[in-house]
C-alpha positions in Angstrom: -22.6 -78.7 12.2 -26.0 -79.8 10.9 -26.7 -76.9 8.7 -25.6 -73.8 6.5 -28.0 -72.2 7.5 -27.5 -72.6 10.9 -23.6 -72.1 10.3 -24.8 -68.5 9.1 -26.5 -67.6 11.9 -24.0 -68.3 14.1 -21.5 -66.2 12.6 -24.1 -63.5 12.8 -25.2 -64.0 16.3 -21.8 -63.7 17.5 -20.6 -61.2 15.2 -23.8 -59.0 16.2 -23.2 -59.8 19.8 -19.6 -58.7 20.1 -20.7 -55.3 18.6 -22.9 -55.0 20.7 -20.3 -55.1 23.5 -18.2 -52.4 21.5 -21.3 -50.3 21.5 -21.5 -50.7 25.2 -18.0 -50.2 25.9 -18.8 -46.4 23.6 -21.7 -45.9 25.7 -20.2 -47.0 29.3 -16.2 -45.2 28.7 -15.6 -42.4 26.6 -12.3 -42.8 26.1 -10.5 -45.0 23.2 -13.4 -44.4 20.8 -11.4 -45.0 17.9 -10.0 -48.4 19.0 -13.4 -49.5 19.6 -14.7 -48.0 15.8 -11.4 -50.2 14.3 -12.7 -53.1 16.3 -16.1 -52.6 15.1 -14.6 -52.5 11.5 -12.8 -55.7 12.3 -15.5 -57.8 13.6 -18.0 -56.9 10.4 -15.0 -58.0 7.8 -14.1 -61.0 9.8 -18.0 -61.8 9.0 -18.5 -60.7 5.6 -15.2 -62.8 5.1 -16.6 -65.8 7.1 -20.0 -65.7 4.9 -17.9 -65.4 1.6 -15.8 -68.8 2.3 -18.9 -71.0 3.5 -20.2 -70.6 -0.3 -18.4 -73.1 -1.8 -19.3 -75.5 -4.7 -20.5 -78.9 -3.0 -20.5 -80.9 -6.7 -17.1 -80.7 -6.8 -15.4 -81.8 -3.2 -16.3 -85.2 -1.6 -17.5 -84.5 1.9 -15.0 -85.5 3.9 -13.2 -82.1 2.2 -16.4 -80.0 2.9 -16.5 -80.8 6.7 -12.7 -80.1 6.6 -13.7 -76.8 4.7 -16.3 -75.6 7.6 -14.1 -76.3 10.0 -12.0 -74.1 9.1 -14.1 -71.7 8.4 -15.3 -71.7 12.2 -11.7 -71.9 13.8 -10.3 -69.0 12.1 -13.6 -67.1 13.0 -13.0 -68.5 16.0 -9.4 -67.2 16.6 -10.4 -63.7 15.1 -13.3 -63.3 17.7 -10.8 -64.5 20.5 -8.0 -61.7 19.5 -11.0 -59.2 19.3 -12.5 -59.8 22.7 -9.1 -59.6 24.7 -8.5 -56.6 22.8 -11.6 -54.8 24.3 -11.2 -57.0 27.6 -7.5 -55.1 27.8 -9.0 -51.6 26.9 -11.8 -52.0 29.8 -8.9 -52.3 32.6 
């Protein structure tokens, strides 16, 4: 990771891209609408979440801790982004 900054866009390219996707899958199938709204719902608080844990106070952690810290950050946004994808991959079959 080289930046915040650039750990912040990520989260919103990907977040913004798999909406996208829900959007398409509204547009392309009408059925399961409100699956794809909760998904939707999902995706933004997963990111909002995301952004709230990367602001943490630097002065106080070595940074060995806050490499640890980002990490973390990106696996579990990671994971979330996973489970949300096979969800609309399973509603699309």
């Amino acid at each position: 990771m080289s930046s915040v900054r650039n750990l912040k866009k990520d989260l919103e390219f990907v977040s913004n891209e798999l909406i996208y996707d829900c959007y398409t899958y509204q547009l392309l199938y009408k059925k399961n609408q409100n699956e794809v709204n909760l998904m939707i719902d999902n995706i933004r608080k997963n990111y909002f979440d995301s952004i709230a844990q990367v602001k943490i106070d630097k002065k106080t952690k070595t940074t060995k801790e806050i490499k640890t810290h980002y990490n973390g950050i990106i696996k579990n946004f990671q994971t979330n982004i996973n489970e949300i994808t096979l969800k609309l991959d399973a509603l699309e079959k």
